[in-house]
N, C-alpha and C positions, 0 to 999 in steps of 0.2 A: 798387815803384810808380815811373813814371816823376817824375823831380824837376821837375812843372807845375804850374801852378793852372788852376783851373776858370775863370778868365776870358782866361790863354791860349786854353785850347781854344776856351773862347767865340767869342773872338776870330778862329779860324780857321772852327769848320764847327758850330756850334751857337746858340741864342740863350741867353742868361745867365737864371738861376733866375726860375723865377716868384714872383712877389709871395707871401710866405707859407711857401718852400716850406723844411722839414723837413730832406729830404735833397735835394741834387742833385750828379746824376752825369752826367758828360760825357764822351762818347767811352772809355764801358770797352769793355775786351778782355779775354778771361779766357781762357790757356793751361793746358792738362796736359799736361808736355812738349812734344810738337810739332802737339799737339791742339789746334787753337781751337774752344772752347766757346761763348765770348760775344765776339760783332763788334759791335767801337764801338754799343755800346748808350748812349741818355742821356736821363735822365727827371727828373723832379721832382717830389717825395711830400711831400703838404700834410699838415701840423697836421689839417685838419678834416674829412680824408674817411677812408675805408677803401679802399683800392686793391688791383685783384686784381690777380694773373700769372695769365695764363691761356694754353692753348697745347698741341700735341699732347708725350707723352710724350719726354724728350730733346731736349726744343725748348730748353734753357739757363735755365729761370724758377727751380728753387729753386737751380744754381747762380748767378746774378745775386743772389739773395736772401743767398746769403751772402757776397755781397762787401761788404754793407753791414752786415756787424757783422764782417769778418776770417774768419770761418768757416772762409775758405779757404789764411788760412795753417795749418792742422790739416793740408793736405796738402801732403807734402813737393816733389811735381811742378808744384803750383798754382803760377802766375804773372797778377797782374793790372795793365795800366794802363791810363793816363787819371786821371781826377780824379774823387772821391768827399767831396761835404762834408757835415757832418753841422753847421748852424747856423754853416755859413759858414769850418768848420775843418776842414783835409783831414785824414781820418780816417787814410792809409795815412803822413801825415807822422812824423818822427824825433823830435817831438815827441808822439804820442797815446799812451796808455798804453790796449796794447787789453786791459786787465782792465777798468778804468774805460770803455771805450768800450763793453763788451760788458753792463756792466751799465746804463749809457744808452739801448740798442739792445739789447734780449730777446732771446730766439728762443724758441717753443715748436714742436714737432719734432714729423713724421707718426705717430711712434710716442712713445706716453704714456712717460713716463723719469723717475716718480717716484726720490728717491733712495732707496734699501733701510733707512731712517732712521723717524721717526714722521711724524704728518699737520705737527705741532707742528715739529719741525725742520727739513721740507721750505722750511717759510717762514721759516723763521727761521734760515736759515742764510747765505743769502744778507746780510740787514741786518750780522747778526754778523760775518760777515769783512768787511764795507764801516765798519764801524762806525758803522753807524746812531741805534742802540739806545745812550741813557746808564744802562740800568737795566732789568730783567726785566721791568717793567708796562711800560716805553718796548717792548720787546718784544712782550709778551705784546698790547700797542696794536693796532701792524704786524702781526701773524700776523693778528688777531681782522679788521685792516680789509683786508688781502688778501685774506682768505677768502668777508669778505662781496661785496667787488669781482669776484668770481671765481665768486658767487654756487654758493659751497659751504658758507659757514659755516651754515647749521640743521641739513646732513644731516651736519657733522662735528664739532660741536660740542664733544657728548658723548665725541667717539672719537678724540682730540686726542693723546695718547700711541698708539695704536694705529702699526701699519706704513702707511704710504702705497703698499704696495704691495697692499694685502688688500682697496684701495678698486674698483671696479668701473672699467671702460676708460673710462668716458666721465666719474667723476668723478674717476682719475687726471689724465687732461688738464686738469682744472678744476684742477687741486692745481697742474699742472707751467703753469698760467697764473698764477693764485696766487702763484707762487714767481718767475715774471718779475717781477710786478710789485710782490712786496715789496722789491725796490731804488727803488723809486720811478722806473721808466724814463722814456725821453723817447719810445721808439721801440717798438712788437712786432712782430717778424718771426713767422709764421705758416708755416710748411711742410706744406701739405697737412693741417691737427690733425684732422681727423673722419674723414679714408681710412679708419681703424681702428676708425671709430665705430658703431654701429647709428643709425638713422634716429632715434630720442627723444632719444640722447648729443647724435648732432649737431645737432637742434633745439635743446638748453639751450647747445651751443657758439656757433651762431648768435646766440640770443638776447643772448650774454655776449658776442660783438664790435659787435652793435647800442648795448648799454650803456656800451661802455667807449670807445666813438667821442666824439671828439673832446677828451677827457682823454688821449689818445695818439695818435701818429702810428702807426697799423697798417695790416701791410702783409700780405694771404695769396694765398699762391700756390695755388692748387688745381685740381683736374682733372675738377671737376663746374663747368659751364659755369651750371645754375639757382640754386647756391650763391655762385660769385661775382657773379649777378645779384639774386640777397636780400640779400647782405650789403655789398657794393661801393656806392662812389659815382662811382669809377673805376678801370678796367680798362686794362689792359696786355695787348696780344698777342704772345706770343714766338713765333717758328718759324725753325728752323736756327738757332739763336746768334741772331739780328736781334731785336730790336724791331718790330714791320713797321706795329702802330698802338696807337695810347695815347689816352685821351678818357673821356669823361663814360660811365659803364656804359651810359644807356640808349639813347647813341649809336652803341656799337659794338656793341652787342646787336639795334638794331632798324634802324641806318643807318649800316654802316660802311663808309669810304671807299674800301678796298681789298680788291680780290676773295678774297685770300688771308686775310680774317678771315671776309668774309659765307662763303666755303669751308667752314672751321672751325667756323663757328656753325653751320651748315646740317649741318652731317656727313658732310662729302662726305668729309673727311678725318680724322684725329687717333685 
């Protein structure tokens, strides 16, 4: 990451964070090798909404999405700068510890990724190496209250030793929600979670990011256009690596200012 801060950049070609906001990113870039993926992208993701990425296939939305928990140091080609702050502390600085960063900043992922472990240790593994937990009922707490937040504890109650992998797709992704948010995050990054769902999964996934709004800052990228309009309070348009428009969902869903979203919304494209 380049050695800047986000009121440099300010200072050059962008305005400084809005009041409230979570995260803010300013003038990112995101390289794969000699690949540019994401061109000076810069946004700012509030405390109290739900925000999509929205945009045709390869348009840069769930890479963008993982530059704001590191994701994309896992690949060895990836190069990102510009400025990314997470409560006003640049995340890609010499000082962030991205294990503590990424349990700040969740990710739940297009594909369910229970661990091969029980329902019981999926949540509770995460507390345990952050050292949450002073005690088994300090545990036994956090599992019980992750699960209900994730609005799976009645149908797993019983089945709590059981594998997390023998649970059904759409109430794996409630477990591998669950297990975000037994760290107690600040942030859930969301990559496509229902792509894999049947239509009833992803209505109880819906339902459980209605719920869990505004106790987090979340953020889903997704590629159903009437999903990020149920569940959004703001939307983000990617295409080609750019940004090209960012607003109030019901703004750019029924009056957006730039032909290349009313395009996309319309279907002319994507």
């Amino acid at each position: 990451m380049n050695d800047i801060t986000l009121n440099d950049i300010a200072a050059h070609q962008h305005a400084l964070p809005e009041a409230g906001a979570k995260i803010a990113a300013r003038g990112v870039d995101v390289f794969y090798g000699a690949k540019q993926a994401i061109d000076d992208v810069s946004i700012d993701v509030g405390m109290d909404n739900v925000t999509a990425f929205i945009g045709p296939s390869g348009c840069g939305k769930s890479t963008f999405l993982r530059t704001l928990n590191r994701m994309n140091d896992t690949i060895a080609s990836a190069r990102v700068s510009g400025a990314i702050e997470l409560d006003g502390e640049d995340i890609y600085g010499p000082d962030m510890d991205v294990v503590q960063l990424r349990a700040r900043v969740g990710m739940v992922f297009q594909k369910p990724n229970p661990f091969p472990k029980s329902i019981y240790e999926n949540v509770a593994y995460g507390p345990r190496i952050h050292g949450l937990a002073a005690s088994r009922a300090d545990l036994d707490a956090i599992v019980e209250r992750s699960l209900k937040r994730a609005g799976l504890w009645d149908e797993v109650k019983d089945r709590l030793p059981e594998s997390g992998t023998a649970l059904s797709g759409g109430q794996q992704q409630r477990l591998c929600i669950a297990r975000a948010i037994a760290v107690d995050p600040e942030v859930i990054l969301m990559d496509e979670p229902c792509s894999a769902l049947d239509p009833i999964a992803t209505a109880k996934i819906e339902e459980l990011i209605h719920e869990l709004r505004g106790r987090y800052a979340i953020v889903i990228v997704t590629h159903n256009m009437q999903q990020a309009a149920r569940v959004s309070q703001r939307t983000a348009f990617f295409h080609l690596g750019k940004l090209i428009e960012y607003g109030d969902t019901s703004e750019i869903f029924t009056n957006p200012r730039e032909s290349r979203t009313k395009d996309y919304i319309t279907g002319r494209y994507g």
